[in-house]
PyMOL Python script that loads the backbone (N, CA, C, O; Angstrom):
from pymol import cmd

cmd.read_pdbstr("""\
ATOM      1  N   UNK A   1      12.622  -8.042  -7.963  1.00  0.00           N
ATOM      2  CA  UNK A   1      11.825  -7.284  -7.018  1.00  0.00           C
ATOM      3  C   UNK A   1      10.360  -7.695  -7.169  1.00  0.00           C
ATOM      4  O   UNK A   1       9.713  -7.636  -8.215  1.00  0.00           O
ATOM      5  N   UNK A   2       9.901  -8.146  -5.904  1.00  0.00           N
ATOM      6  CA  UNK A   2       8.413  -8.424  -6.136  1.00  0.00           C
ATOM      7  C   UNK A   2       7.542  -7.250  -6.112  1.00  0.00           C
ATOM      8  O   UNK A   2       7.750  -6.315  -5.339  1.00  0.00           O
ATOM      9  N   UNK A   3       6.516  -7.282  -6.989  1.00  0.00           N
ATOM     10  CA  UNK A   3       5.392  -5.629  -6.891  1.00  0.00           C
ATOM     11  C   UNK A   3       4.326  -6.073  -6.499  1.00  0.00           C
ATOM     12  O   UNK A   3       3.439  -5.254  -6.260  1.00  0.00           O
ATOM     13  N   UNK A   4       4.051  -7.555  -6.296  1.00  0.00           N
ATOM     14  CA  UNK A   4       2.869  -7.674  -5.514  1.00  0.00           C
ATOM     15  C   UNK A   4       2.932  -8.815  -4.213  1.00  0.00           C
ATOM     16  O   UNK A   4       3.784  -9.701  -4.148  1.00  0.00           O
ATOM     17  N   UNK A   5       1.768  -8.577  -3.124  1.00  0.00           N
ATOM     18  CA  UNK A   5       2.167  -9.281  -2.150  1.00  0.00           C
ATOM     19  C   UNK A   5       0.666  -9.685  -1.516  1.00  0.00           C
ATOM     20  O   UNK A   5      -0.202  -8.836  -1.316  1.00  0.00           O
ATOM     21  N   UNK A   6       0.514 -10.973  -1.259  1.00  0.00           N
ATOM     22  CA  UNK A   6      -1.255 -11.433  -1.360  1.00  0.00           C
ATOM     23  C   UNK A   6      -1.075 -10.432   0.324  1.00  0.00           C
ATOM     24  O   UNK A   6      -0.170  -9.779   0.844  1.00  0.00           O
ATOM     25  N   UNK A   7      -2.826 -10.891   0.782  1.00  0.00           N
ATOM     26  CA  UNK A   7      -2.837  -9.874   1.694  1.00  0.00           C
ATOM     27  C   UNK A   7      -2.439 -10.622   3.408  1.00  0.00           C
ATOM     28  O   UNK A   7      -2.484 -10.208   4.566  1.00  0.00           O
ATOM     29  N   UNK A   8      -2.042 -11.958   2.700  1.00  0.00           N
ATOM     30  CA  UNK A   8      -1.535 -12.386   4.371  1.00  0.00           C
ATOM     31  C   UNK A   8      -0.105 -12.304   4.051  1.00  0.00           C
ATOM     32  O   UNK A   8       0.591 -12.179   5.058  1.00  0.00           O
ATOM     33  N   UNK A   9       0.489 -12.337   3.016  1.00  0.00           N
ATOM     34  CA  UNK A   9       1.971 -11.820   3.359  1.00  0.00           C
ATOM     35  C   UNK A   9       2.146 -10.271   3.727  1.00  0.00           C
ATOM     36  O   UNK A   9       3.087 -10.012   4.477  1.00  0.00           O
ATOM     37  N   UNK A  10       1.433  -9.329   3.331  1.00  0.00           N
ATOM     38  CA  UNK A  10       1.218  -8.113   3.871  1.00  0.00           C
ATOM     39  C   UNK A  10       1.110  -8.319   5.414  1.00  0.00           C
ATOM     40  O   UNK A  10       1.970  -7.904   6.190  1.00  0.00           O
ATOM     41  N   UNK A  11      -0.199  -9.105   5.863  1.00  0.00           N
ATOM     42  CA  UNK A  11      -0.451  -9.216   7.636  1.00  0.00           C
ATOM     43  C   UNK A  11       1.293  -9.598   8.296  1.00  0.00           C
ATOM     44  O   UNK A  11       1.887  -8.933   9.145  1.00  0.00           O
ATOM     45  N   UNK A  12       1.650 -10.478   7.803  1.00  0.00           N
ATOM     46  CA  UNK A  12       2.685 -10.994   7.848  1.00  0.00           C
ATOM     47  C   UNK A  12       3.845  -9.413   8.475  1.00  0.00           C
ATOM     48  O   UNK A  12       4.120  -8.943   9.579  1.00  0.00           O
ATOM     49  N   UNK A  13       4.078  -9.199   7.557  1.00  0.00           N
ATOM     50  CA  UNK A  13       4.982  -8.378   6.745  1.00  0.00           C
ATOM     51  C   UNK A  13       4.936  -6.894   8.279  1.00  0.00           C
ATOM     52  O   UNK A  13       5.900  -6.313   8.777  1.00  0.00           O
ATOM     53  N   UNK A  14       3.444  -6.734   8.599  1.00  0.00           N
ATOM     54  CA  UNK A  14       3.072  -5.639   9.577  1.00  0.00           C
ATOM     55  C   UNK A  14       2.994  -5.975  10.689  1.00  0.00           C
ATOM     56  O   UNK A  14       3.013  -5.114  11.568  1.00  0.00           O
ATOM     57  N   UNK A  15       2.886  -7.266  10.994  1.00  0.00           N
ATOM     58  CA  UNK A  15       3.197  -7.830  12.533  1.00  0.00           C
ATOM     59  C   UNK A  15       4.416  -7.411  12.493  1.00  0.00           C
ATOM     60  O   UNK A  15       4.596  -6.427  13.211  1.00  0.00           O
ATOM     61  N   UNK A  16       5.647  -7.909  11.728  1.00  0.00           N
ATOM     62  CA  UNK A  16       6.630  -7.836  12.257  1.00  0.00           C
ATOM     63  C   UNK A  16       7.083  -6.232  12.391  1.00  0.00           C
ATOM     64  O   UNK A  16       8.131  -6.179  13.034  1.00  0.00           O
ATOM     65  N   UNK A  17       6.592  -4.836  11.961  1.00  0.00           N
ATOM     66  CA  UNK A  17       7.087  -3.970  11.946  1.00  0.00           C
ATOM     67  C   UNK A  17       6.773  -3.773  13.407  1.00  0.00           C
ATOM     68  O   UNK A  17       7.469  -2.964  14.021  1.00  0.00           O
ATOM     69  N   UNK A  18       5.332  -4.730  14.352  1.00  0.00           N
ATOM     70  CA  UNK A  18       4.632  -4.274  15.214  1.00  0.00           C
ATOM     71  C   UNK A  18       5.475  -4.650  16.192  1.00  0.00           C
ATOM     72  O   UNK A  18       5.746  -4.168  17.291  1.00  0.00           O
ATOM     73  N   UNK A  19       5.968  -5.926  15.391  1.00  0.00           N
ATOM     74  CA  UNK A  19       7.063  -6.740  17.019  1.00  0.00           C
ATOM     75  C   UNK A  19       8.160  -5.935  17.350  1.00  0.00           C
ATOM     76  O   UNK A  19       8.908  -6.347  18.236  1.00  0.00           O
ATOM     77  N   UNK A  20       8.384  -4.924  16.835  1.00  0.00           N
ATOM     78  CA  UNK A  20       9.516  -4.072  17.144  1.00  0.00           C
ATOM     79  C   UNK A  20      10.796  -3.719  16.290  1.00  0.00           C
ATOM     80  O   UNK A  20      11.739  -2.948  16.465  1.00  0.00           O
ATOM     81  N   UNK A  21      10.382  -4.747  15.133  1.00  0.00           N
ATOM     82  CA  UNK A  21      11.140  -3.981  13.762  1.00  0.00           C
ATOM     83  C   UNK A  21      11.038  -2.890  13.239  1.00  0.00           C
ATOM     84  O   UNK A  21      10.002  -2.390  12.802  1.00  0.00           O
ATOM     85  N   UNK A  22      12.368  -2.323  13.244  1.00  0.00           N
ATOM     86  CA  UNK A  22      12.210  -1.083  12.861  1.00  0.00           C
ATOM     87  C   UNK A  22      11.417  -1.307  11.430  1.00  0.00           C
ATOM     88  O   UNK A  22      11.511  -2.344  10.773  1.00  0.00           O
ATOM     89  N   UNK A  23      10.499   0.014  10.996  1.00  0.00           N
ATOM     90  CA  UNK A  23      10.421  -0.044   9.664  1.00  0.00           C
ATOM     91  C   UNK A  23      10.977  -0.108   8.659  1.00  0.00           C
ATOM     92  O   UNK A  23      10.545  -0.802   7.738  1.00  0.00           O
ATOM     93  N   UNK A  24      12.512   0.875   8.539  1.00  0.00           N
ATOM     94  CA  UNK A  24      13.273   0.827   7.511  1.00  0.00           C
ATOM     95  C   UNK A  24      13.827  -0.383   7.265  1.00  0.00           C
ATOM     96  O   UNK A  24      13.992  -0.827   6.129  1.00  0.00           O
ATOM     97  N   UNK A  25      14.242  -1.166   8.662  1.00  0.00           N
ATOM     98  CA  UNK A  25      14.601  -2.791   8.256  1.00  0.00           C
ATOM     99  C   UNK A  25      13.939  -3.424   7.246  1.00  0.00           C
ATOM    100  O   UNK A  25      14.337  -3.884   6.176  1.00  0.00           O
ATOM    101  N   UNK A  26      12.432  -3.355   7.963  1.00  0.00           N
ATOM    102  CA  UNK A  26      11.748  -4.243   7.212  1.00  0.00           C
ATOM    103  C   UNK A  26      11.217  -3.694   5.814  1.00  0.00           C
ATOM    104  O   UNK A  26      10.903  -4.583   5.022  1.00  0.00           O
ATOM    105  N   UNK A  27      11.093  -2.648   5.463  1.00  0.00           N
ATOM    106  CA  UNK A  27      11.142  -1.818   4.003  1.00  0.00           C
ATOM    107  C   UNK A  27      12.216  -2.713   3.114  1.00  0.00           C
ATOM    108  O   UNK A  27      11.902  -3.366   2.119  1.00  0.00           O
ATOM    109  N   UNK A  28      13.628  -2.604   3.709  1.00  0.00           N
ATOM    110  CA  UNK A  28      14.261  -2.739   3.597  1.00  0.00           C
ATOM    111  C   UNK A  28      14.772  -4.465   2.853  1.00  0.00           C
ATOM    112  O   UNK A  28      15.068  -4.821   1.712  1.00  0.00           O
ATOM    113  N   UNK A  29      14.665  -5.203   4.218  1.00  0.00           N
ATOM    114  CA  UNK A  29      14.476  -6.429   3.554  1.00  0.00           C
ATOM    115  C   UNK A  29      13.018  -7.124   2.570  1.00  0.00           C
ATOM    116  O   UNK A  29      12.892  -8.247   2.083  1.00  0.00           O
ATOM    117  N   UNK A  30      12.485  -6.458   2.557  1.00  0.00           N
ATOM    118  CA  UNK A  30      11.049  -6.870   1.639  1.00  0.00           C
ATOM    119  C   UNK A  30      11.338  -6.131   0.297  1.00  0.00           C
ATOM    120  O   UNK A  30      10.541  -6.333  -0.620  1.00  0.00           O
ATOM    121  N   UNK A  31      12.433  -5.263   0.077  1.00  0.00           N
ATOM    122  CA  UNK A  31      12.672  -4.082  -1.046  1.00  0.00           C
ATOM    123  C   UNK A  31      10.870  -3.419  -1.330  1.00  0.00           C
ATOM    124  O   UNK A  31      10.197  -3.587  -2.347  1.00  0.00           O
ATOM    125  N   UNK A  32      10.566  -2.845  -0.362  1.00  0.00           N
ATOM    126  CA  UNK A  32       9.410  -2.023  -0.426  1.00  0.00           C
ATOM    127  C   UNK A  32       9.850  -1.089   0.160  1.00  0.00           C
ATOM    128  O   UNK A  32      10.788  -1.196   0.949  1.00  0.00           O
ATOM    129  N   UNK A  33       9.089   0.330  -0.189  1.00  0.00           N
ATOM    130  CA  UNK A  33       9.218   1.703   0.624  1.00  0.00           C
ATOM    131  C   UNK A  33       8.311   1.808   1.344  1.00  0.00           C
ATOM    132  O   UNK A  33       7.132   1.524   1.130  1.00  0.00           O
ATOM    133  N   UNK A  34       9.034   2.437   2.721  1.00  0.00           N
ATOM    134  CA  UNK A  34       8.086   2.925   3.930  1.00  0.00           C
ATOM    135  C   UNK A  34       7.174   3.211   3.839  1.00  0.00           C
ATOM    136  O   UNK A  34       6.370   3.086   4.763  1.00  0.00           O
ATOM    137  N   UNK A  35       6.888   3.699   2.756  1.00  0.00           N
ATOM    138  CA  UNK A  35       5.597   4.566   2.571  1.00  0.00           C
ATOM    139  C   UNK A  35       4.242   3.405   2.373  1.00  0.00           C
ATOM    140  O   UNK A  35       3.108   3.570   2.822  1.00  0.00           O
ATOM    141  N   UNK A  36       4.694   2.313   1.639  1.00  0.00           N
ATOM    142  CA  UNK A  36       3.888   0.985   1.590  1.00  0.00           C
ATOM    143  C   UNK A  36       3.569   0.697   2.929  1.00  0.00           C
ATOM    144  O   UNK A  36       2.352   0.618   3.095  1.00  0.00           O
ATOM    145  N   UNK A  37       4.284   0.501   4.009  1.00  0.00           N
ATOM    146  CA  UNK A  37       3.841   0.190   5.383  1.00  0.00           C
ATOM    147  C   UNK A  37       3.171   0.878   5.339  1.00  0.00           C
ATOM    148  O   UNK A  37       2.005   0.663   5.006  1.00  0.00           O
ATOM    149  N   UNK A  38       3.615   1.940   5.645  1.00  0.00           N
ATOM    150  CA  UNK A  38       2.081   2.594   6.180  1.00  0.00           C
ATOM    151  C   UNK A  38       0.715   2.513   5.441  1.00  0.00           C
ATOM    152  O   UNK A  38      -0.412   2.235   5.851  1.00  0.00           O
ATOM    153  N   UNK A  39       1.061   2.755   4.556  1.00  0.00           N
ATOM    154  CA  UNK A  39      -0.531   2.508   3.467  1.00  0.00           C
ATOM    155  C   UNK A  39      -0.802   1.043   4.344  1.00  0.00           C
ATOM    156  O   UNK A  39      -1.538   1.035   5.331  1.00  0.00           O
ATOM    157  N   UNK A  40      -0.137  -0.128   3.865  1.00  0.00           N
ATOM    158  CA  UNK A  40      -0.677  -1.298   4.711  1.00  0.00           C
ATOM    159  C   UNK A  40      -1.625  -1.045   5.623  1.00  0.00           C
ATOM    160  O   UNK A  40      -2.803  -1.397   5.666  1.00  0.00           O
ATOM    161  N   UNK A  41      -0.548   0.034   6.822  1.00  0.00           N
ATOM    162  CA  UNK A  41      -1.551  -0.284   7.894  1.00  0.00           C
ATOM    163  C   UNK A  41      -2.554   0.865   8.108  1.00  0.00           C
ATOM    164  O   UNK A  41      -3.033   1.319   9.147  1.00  0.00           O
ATOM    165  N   UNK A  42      -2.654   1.058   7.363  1.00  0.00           N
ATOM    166  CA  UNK A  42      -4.411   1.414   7.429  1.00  0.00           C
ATOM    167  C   UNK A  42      -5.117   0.900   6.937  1.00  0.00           C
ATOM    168  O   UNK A  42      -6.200   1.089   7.490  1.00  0.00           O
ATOM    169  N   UNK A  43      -5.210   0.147   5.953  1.00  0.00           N
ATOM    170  CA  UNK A  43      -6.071  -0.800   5.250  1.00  0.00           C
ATOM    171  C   UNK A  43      -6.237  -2.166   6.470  1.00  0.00           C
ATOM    172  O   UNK A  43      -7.283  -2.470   7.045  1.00  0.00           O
ATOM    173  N   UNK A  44      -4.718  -2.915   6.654  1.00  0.00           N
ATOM    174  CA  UNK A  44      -4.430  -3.910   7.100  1.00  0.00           C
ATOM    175  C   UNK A  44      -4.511  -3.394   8.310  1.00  0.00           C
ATOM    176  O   UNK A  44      -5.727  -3.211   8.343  1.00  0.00           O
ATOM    177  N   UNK A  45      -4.120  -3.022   9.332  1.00  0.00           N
ATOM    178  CA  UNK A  45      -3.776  -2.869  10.926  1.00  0.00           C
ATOM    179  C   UNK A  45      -4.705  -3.376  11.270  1.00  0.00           C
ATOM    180  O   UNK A  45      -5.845  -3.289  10.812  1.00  0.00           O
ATOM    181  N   UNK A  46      -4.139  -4.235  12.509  1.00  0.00           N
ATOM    182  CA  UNK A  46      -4.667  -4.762  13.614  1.00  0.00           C
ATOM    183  C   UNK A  46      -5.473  -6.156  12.886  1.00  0.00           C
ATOM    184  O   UNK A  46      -6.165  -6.548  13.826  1.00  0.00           O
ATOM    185  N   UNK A  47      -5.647  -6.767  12.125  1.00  0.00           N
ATOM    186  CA  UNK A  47      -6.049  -7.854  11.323  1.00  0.00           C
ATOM    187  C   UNK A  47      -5.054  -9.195  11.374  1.00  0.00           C
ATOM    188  O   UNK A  47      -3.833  -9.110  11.240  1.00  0.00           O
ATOM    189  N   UNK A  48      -5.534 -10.032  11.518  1.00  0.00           N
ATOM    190  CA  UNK A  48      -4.907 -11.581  11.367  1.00  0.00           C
ATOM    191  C   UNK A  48      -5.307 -12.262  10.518  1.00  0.00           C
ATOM    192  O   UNK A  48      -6.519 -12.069  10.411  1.00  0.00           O
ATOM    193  N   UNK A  49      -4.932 -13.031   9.777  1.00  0.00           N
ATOM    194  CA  UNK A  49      -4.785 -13.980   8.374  1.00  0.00           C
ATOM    195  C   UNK A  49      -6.330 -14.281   8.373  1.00  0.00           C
ATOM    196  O   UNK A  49      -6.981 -13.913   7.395  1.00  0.00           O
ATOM    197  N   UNK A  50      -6.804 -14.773   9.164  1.00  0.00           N
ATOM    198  CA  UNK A  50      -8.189 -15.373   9.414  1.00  0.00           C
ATOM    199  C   UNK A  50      -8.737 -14.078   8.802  1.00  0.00           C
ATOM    200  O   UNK A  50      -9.436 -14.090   7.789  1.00  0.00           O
ATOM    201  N   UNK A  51      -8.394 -12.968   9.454  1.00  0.00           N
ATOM    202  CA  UNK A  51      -9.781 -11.665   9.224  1.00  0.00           C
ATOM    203  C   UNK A  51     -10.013 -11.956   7.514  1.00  0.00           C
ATOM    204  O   UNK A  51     -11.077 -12.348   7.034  1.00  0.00           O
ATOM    205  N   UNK A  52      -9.124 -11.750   6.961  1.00  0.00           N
ATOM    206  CA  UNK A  52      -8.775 -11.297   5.670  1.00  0.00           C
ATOM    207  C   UNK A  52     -10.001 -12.610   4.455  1.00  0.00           C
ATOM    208  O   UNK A  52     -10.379 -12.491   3.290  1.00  0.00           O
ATOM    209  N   UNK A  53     -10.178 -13.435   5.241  1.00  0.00           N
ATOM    210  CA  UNK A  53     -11.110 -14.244   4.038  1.00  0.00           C
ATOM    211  C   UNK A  53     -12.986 -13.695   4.230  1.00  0.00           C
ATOM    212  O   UNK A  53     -13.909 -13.527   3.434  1.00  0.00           O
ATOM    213  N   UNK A  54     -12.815 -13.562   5.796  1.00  0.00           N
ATOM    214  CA  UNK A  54     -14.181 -12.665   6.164  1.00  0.00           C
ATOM    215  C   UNK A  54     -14.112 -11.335   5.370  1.00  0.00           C
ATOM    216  O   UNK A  54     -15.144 -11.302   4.699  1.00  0.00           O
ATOM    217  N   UNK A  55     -13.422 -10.295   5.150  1.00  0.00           N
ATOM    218  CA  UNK A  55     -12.999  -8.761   4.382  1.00  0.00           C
ATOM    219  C   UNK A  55     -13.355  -9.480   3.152  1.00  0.00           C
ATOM    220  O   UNK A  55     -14.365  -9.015   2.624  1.00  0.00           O
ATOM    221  N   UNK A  56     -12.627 -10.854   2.307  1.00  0.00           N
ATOM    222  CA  UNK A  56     -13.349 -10.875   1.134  1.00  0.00           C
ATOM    223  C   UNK A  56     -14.477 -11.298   0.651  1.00  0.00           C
ATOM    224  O   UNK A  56     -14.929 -11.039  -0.464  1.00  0.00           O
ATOM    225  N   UNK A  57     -15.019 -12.046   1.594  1.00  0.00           N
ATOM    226  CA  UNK A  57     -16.392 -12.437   1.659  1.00  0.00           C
ATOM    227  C   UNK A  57     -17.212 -11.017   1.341  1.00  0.00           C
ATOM    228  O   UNK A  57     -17.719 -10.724   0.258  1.00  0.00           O
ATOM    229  N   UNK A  58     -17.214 -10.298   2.422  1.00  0.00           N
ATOM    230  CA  UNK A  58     -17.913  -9.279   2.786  1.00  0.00           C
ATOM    231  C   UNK A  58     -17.880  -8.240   1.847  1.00  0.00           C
ATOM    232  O   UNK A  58     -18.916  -7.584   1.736  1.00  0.00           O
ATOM    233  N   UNK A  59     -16.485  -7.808   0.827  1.00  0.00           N
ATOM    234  CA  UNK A  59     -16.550  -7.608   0.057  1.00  0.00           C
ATOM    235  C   UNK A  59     -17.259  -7.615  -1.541  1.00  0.00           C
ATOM    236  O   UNK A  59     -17.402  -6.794  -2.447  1.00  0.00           O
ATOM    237  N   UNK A  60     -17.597  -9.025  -1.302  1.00  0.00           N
ATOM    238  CA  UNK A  60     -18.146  -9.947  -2.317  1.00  0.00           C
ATOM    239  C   UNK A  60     -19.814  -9.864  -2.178  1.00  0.00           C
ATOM    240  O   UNK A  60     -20.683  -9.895  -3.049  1.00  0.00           O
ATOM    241  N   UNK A  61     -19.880  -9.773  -1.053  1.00  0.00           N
ATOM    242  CA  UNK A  61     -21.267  -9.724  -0.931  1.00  0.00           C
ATOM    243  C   UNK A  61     -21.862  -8.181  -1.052  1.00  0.00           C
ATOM    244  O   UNK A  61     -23.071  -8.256  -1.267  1.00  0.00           O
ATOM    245  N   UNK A  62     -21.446  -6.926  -0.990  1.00  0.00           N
ATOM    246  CA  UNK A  62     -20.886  -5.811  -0.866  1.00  0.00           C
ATOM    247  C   UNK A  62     -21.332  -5.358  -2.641  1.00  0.00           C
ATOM    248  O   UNK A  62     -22.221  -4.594  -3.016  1.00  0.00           O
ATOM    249  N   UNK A  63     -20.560  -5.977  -3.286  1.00  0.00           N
ATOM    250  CA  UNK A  63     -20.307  -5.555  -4.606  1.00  0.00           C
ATOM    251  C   UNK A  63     -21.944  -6.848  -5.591  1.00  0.00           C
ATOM    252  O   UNK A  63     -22.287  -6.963  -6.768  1.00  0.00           O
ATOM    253  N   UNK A  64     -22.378  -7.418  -4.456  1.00  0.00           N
ATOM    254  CA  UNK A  64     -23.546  -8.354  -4.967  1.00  0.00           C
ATOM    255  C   UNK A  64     -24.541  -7.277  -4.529  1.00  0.00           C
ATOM    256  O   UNK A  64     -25.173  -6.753  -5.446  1.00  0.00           O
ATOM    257  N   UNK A  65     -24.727  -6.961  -3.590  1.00  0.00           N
ATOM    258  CA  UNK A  65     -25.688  -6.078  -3.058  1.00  0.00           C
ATOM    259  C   UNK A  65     -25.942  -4.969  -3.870  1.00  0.00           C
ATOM    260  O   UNK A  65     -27.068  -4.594  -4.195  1.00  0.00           O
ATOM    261  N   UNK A  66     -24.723  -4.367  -4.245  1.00  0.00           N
ATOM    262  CA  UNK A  66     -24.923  -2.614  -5.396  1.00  0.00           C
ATOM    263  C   UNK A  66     -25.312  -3.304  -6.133  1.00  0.00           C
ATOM    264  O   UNK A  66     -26.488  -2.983  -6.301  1.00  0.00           O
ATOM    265  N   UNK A  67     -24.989  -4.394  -6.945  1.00  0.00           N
ATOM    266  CA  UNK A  67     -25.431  -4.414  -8.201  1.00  0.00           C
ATOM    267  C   UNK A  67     -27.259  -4.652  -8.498  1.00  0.00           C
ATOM    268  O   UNK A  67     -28.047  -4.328  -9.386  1.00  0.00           O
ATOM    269  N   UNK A  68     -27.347  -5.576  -6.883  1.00  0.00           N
ATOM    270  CA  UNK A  68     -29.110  -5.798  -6.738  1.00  0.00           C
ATOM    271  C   UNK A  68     -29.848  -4.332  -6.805  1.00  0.00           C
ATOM    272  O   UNK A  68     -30.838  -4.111  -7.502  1.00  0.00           O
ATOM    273  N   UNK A  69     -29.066  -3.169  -5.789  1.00  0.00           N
ATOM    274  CA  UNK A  69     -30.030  -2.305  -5.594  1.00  0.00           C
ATOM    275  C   UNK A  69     -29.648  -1.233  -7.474  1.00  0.00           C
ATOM    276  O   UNK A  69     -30.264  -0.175  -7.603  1.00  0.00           O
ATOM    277  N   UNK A  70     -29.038  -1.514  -8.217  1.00  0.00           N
ATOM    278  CA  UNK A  70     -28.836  -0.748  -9.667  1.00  0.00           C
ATOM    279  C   UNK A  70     -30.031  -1.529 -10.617  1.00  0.00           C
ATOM    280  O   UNK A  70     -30.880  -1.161 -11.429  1.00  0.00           O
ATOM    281  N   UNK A  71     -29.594  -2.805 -10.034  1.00  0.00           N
ATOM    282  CA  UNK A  71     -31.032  -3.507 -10.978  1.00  0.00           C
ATOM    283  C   UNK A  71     -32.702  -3.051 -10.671  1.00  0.00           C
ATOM    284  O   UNK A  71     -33.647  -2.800 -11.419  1.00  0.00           O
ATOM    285  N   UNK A  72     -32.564  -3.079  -9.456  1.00  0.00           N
ATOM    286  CA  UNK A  72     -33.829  -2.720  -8.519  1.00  0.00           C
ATOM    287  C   UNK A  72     -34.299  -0.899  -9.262  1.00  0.00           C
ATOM    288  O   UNK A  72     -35.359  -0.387  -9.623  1.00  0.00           O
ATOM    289  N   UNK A  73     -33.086  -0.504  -9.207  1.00  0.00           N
ATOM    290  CA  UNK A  73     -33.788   0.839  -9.265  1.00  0.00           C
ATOM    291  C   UNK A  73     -33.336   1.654 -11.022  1.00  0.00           C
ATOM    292  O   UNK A  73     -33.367   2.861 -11.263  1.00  0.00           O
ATOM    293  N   UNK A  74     -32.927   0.463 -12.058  1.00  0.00           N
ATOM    294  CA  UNK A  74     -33.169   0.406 -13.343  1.00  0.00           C
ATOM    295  C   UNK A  74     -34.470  -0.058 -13.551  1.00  0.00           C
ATOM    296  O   UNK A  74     -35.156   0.443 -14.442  1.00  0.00           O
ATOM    297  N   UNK A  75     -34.923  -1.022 -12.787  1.00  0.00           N
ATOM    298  CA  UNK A  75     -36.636  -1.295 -12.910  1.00  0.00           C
ATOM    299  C   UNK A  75     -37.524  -0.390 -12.152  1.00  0.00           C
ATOM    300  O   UNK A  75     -38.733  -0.503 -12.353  1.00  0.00           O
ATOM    301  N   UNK A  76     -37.190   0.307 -11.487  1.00  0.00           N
ATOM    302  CA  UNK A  76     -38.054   1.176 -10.687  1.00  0.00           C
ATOM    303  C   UNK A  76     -38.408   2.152 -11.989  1.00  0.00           C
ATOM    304  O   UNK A  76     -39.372   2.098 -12.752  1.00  0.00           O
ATOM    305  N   UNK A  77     -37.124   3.183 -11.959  1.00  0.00           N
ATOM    306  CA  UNK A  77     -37.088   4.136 -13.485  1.00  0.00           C
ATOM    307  C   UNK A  77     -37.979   3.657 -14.685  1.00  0.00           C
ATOM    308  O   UNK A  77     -38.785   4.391 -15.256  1.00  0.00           O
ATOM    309  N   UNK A  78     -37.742   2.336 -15.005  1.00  0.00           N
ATOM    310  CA  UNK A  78     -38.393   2.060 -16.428  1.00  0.00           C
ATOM    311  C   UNK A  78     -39.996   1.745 -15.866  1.00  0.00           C
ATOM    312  O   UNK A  78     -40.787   2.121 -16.731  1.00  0.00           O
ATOM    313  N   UNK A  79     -40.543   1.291 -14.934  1.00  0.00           N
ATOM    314  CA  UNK A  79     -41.638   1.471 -14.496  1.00  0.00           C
ATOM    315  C   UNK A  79     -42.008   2.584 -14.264  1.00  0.00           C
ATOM    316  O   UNK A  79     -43.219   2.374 -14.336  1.00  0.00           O
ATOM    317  N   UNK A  80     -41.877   4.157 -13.921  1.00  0.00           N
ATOM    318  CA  UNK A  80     -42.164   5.813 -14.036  1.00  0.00           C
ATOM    319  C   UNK A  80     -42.350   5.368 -15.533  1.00  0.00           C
ATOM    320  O   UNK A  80     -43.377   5.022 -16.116  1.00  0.00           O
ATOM    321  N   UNK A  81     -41.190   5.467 -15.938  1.00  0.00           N
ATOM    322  CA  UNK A  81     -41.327   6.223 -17.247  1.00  0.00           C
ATOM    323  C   UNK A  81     -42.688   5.267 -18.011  1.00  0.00           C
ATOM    324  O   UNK A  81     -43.281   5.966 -18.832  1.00  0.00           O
ATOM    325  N   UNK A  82     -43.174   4.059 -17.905  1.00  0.00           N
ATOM    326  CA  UNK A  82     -44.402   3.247 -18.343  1.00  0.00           C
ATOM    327  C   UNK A  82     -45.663   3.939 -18.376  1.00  0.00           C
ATOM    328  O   UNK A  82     -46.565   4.128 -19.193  1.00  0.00           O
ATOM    329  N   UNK A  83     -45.293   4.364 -16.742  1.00  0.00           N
ATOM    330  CA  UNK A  83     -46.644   4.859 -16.131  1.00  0.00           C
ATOM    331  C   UNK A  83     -47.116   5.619 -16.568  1.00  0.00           C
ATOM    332  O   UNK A  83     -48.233   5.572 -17.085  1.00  0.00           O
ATOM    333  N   UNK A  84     -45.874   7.224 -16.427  1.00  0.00           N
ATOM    334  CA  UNK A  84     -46.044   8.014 -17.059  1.00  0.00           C
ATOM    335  C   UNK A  84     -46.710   8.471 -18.794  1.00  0.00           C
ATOM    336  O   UNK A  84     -47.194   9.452 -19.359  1.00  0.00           O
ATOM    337  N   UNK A  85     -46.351   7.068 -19.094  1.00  0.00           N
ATOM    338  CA  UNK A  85     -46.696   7.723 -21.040  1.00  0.00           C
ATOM    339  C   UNK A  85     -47.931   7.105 -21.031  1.00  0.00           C
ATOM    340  O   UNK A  85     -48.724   7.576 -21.846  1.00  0.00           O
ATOM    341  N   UNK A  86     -48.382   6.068 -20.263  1.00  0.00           N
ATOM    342  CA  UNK A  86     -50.328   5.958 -20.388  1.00  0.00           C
ATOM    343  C   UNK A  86     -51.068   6.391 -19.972  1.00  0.00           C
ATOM    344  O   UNK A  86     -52.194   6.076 -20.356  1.00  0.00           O
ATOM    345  N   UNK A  87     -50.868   7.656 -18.643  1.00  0.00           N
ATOM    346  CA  UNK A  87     -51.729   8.540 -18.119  1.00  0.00           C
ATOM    347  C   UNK A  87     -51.799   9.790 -18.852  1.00  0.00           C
ATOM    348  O   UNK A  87     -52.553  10.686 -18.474  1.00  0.00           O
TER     349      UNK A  87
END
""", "prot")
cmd.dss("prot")
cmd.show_as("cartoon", "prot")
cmd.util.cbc("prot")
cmd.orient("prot")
């Protein structure tokens, strides 16, 4: 039984429930529970293989950005507290 599935075999996997496979089929032949589709498609719906390298980009840049504005405003803090103890 596979427990993991990259995210274009997922796209994959939700077209076909879209083309008119029933779900339980396709639960079924993938040995996943229904309940995984659906989670899929809210994350995944309506997305094509292509989307999915833009989502990790964007992601990536996402998780670059928090870390700029934590640095930014670890130096902000330690600059107060400077200021503060020579006035």
């Amino acid at each position: 039984m596979k427990k993991r599935f990259t995210e274009v075999q997922i796209i994959r996997i939700l077209q076909e429930v879209d083309s008119g496979t029933p779900t339980s089929e396709v639960a079924r032949q993938y040995d996943i529970h229904q309940k995984t589709i659906y989670n899929w498609r809210s994350k995944y719906g309506g997305m094509e293989p292509s989307d999915i390298q833009k989502m990790k980009l964007l992601e990536e840049e996402n998780n670059r950005l928090k870390r700029l504005v934590a640095d930014v405003s670890l130096d902000n803090q330690v600059l107060k507290d400077v200021n503060s103890k020579n006035w």
